[in-house]
KESE-899763 format. One record per residue (C-alpha): residue in one letter; residue number from 0; x, y, z. Coordinates in steps of 0.001 Angstrom, whole numbers, plus 500000, padded with zeros to 6 digits. Last residue first. Layout:
N
[A NUM [X Y Z]]
...
END
This chain:
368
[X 367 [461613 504646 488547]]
[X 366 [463284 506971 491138]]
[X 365 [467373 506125 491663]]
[X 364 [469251 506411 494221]]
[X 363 [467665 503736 496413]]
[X 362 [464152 503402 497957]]
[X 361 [461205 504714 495613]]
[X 360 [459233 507499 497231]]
[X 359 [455570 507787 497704]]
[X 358 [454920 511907 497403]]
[X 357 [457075 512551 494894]]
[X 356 [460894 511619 494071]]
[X 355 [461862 514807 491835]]
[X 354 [464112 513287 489026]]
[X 353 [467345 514995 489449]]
[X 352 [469471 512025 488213]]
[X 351 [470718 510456 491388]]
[X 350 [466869 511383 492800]]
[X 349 [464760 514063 494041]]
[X 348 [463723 515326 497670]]
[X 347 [466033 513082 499107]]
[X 346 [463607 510585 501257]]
[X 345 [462808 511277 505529]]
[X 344 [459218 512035 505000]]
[X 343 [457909 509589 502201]]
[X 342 [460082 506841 503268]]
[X 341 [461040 504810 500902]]
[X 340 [459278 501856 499704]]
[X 339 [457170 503236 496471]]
[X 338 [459381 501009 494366]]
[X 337 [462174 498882 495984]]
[X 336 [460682 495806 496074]]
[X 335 [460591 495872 492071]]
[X 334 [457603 494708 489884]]
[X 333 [458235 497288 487111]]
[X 332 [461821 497806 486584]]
[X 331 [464045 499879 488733]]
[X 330 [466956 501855 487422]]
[X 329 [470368 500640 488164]]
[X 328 [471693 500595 484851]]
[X 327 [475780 499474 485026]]
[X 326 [475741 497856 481965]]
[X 325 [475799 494508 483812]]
[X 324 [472866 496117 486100]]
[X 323 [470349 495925 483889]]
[X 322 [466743 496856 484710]]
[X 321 [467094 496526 488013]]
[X 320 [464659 494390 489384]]
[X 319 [465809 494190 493002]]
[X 318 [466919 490290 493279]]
[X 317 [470730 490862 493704]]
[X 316 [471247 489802 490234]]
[X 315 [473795 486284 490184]]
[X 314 [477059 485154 488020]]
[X 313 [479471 487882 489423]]
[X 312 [477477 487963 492560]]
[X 311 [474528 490732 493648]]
[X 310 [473345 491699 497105]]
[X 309 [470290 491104 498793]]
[X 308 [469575 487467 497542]]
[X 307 [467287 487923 499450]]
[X 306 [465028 490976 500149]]
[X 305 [463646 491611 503449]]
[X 304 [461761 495260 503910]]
[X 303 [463033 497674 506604]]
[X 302 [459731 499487 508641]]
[X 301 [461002 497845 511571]]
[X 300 [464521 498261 511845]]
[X 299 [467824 495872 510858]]
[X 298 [466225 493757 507225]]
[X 297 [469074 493869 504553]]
[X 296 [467304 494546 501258]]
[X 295 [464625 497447 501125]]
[X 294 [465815 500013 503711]]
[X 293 [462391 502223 504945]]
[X 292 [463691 502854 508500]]
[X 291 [467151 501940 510431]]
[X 290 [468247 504061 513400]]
[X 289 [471759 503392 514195]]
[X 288 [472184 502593 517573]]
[X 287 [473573 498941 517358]]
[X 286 [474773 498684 513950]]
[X 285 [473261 495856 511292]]
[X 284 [475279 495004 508740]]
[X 283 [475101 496298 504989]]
[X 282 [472984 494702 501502]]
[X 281 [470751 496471 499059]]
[X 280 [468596 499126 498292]]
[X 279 [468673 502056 501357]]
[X 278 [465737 504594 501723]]
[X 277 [466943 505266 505155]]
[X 276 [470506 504823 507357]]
[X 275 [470461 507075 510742]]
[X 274 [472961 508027 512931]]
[X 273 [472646 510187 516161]]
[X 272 [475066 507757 517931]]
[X 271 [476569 504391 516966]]
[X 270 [477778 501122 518280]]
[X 269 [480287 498239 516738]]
[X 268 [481894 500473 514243]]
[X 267 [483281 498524 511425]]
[X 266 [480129 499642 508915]]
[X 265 [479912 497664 505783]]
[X 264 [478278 498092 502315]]
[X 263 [477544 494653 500173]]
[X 262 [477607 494396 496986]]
[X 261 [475455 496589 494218]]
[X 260 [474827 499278 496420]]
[X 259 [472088 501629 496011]]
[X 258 [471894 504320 498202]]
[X 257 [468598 506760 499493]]
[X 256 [469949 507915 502964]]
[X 255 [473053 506898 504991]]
[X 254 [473222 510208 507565]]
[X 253 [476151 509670 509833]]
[X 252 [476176 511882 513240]]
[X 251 [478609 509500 514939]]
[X 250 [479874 505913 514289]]
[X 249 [481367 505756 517458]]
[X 248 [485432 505550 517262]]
[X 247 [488372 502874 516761]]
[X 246 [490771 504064 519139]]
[X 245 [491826 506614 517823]]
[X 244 [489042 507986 516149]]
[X 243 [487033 507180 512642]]
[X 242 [488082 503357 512186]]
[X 241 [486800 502231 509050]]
[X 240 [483014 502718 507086]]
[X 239 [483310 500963 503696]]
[X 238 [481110 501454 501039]]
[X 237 [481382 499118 498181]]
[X 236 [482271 495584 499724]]
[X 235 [483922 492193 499366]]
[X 234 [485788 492333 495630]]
[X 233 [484394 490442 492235]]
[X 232 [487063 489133 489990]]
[X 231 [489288 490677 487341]]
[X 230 [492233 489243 488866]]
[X 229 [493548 492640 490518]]
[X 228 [490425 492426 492342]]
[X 227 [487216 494666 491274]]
[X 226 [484316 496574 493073]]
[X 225 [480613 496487 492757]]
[X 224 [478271 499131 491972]]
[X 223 [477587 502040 494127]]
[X 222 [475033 504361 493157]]
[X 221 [474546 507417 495233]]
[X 220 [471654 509350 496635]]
[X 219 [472994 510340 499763]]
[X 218 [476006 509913 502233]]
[X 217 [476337 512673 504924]]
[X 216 [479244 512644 507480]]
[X 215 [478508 513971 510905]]
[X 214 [481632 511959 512111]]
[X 213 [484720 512729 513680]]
[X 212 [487496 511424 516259]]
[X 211 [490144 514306 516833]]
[X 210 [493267 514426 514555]]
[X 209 [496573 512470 516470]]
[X 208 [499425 515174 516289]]
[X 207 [501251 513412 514428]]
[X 206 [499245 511241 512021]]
[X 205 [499728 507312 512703]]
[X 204 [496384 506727 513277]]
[X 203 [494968 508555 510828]]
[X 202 [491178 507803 510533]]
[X 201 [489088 505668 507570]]
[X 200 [486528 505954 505011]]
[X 199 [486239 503919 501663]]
[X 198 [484495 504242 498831]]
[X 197 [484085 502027 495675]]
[X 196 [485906 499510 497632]]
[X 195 [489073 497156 496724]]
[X 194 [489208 498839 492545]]
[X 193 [486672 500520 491231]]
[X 192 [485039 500097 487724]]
[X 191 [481523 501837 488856]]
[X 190 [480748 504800 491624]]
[X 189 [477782 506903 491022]]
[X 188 [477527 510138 492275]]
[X 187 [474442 512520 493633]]
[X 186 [475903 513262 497162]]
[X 185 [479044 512986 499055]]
[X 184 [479101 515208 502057]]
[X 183 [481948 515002 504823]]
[X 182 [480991 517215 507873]]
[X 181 [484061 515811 509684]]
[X 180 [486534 514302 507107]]
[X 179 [489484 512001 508394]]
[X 178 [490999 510448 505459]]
[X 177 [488424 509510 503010]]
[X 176 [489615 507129 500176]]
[X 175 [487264 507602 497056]]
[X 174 [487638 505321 493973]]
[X 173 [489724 502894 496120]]
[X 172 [493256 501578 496553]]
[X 171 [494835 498773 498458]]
[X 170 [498337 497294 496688]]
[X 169 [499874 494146 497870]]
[X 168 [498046 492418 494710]]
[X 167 [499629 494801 492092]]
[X 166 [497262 495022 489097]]
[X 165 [494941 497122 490742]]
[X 164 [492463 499470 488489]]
[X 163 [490904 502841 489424]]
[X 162 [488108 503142 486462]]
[X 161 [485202 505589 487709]]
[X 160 [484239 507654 490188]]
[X 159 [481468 509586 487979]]
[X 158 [480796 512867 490364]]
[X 157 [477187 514796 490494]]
[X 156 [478005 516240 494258]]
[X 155 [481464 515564 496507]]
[X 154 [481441 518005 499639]]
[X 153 [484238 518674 501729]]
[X 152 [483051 520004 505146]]
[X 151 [486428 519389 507424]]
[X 150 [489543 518694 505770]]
[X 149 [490888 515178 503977]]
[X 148 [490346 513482 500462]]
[X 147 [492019 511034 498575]]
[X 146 [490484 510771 495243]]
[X 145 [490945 508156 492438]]
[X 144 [493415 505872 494660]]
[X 143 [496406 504049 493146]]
[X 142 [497356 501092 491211]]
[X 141 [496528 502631 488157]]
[X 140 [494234 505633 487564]]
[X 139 [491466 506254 484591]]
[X 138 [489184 508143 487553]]
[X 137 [487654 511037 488506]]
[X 136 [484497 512783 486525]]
[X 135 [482717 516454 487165]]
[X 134 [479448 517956 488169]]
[X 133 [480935 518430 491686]]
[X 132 [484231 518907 493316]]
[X 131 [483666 521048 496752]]
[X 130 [486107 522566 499321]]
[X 129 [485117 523626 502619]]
[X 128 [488435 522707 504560]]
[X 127 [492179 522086 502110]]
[X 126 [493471 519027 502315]]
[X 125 [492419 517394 498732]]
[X 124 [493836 514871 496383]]
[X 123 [492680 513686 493316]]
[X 122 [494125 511601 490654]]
[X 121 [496510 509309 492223]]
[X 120 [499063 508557 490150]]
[X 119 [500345 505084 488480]]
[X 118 [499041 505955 485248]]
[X 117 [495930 505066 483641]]
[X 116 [495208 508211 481695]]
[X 115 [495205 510357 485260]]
[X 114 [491629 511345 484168]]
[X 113 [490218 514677 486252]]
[X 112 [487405 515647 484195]]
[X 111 [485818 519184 485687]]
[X 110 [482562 520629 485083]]
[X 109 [482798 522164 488374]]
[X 108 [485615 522897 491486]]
[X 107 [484787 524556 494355]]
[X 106 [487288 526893 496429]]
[X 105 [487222 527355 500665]]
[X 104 [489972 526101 501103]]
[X 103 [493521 525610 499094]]
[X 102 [495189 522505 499538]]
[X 101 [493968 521358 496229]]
[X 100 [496100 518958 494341]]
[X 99 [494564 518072 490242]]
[X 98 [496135 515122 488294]]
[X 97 [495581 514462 484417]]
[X 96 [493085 517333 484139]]
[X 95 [490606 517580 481326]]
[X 94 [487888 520485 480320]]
[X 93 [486178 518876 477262]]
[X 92 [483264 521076 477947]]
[X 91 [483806 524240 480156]]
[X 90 [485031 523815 483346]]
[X 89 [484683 526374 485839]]
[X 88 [487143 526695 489121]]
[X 87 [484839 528674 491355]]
[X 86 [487073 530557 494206]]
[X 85 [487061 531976 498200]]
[X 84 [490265 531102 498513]]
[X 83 [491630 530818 502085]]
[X 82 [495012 529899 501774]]
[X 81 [496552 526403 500552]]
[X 80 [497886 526224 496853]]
[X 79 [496163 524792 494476]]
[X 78 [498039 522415 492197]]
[X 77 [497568 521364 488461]]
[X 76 [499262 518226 486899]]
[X 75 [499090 518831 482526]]
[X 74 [495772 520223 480899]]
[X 73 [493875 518497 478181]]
[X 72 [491906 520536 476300]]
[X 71 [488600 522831 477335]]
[X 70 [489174 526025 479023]]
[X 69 [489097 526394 482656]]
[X 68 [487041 529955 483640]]
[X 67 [488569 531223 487413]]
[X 66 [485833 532145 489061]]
[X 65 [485662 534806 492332]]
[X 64 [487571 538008 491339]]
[X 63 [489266 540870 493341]]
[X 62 [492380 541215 490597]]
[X 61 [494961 540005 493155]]
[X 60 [493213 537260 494160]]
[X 59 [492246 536201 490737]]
[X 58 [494900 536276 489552]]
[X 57 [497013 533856 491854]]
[X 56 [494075 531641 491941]]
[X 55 [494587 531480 487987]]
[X 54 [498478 531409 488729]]
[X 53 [497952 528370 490960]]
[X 52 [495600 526449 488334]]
[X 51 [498233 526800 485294]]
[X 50 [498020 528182 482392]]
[X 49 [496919 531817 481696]]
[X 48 [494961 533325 479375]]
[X 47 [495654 536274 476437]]
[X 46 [492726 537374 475106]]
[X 45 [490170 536104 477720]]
[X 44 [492303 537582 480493]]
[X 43 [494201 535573 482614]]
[X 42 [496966 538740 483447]]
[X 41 [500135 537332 481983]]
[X 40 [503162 535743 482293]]
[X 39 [501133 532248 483187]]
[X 38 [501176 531564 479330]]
[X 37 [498257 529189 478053]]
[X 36 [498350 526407 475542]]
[X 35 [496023 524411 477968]]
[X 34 [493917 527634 478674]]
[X 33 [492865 529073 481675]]
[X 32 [491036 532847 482066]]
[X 31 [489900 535048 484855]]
[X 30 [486645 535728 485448]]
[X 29 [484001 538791 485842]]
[X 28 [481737 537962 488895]]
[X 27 [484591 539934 491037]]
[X 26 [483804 542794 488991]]
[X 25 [480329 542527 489550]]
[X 24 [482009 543063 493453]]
[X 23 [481294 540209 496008]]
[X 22 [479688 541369 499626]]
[X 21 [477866 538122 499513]]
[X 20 [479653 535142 497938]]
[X 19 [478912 534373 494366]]
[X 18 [476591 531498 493806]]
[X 17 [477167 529921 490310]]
[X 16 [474695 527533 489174]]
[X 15 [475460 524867 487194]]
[X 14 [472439 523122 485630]]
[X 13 [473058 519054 485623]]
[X 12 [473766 516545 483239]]
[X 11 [473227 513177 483912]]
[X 10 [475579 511006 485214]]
[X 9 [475604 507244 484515]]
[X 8 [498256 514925 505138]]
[X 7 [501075 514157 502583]]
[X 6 [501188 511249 504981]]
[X 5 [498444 509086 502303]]
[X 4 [500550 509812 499262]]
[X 3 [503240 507795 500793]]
[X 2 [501249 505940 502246]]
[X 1 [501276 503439 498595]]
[X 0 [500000 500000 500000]]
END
């Protein structure tokens, strides 16, 4: 296993809306400008744009702006330094990054593609508090993680994980590994061609000084589909809830709500606290003081509905009725457990794809 990296401390379009913070110039609205073929001599402007993510920060700091425009092409490693940044990193189109580092907070990146081309490099890394990646893609990485993410309040929304491959068997990567992250959100993404888990969340015991314990982590309307060995074969689990304190940790403040996972999910933590896990398809273990209500699959509360097989094999459909989850379609055909079995007062308000979820809500990520 690469540390290393780790001590450096099926989507649908959406609308992007940018939200300029209050007190901003219409100057600062105006944005600076990235291009592949850029030169960071000079000021970002349209005309004449700049390179490289740092001087684009650089930029706009100096010049009182807020969003940084990314051209489309294919642009080399980027960093971000750390400060506070109050910034929107744009992507137009056929905006490409073969690595990105942000340990800058406080910036959000959009429309982004961050594909490491298979190499051995992880694709993703953040340290930087209240930072957001959404609308975008990670993934095309070798024997290392998509994303390794750590800082309070980073939020994930509308991401394809996709694609981290393992061809070493002494080497343990994911799609998302998430390194102590109080407030964590990851919302609206779909996780497919991963490598050991599609997601996986864990605490750094051997950081100096030991972080605090943590929790409050949200986890909504994602698809998870199942994970891959270095022999092409089917891994153990999707989500993947670690240690999250010293000694192991409560599993704190989670919200698990309207997620469809392919193979099974698993929590380590042996007792919880202001947790709850609703609107669920598919399989996960049973936590003592987690409240459980409206799961289809795995049967832990009341209100949960039995379904067996409740995950899916290599050879054999978790028995849901998706319409076909080879190709990685998780819908819901007609017939399925799953439909109207949310709960209709605790259920995202619409679904993986934006489809508003109604008034008798379908459990999983995604509304029939």
């Amino acid at each position: 296993m690469p540390f290393a990296t780790l001590r450096r401390s099926l989507k649908r379009p959406r609308t992007i809306v940018i939200a300029v913070a209050a007190g901003a110039t219409l100057a600062g609205c105006q944005p600076v400008y990235l291009s592949p073929t850029g030169n960071d001599a000079g000021n970002c402007t349209r005309s004449q744009p700049c390179r490289t993510f740092a001087r684009g920060a650089q930029a706009a700091q100096q010049q009182k702006r807020v969003l940084v425009h990314v051209g489309r092409g294919t642009y080399p490693p980027q960093t971000v330094p750390a400060g506070n940044r109050p910034l929107l990193f744009a992507g137009e189109p056929g905006a490409k990054v073969r690595t990105l580092d942000n340990a800058a907070s406080g910036v959000t990146f959009s429309g982004l593609d961050v594909d490491a081309a298979f190499g051995k490099t992880l694709a993703f890394h953040n340290s930087g508090d209240n930072a957001t990646f959404k609308n975008g893609r990670i993934g095309n990485v070798t024997d290392e993680k998509g994303a390794l993410v750590s800082g309070r309040n980073f939020k994930f929304d509308n991401v394809v994980f996709h694609d981290v491959r393992v061809t070493d068997p002494s080497v343990h990567n994911e799609c998302l590994y998430a390194i102590v992250v109080p407030g964590m959100k990851l919302r609206n993404s779909t996780f497919m061609r991963c490598a050991t888990m599609d997601a996986f969340f864990t605490y750094g015991s051997w950081w100096n000084p030991l972080p605090p314990a943590y929790g409050d982590v949200t986890i909504e309307n994602n698809v998870f589909a199942h994970t891959l060995k270095d022999d092409g074969t089917w891994h153990y689990y999707s989500l993947y809830v670690g240690n999250v304190a010293n000694n192991g940790g409560t599993f704190s403040g989670w919200t698990v709500r309207n997620n469809t996972f392919e193979i099974p999910a698993n929590v380590t933590r042996t007792s919880a606290t202001r947790s709850r896990w609703t609107g669920n398809v598919g399989s996960w273990n049973c936590v003592r003081g987690v409240s459980y209500t409206h799961n289809v699959g795995d049967k832990c509360g009341a209100t949960d509905k039995l379904v067996q097989p409740s995950s899916s094999t290599a050879t054999r459909p978790a028995a849901f009725g998706w319409v076909n989850p080879a190709a990685y379609d998780f819908r819901l055909s007609a017939g399925s457990p799953a439909i109207n079995a949310a709960s209709p007062t605790d259920s995202v308000a619409v679904d993986r794809n934006a489809k508003a979820r109604g008034a008798a809500p379908d459990a999983g990520a995604l509304e029939r």
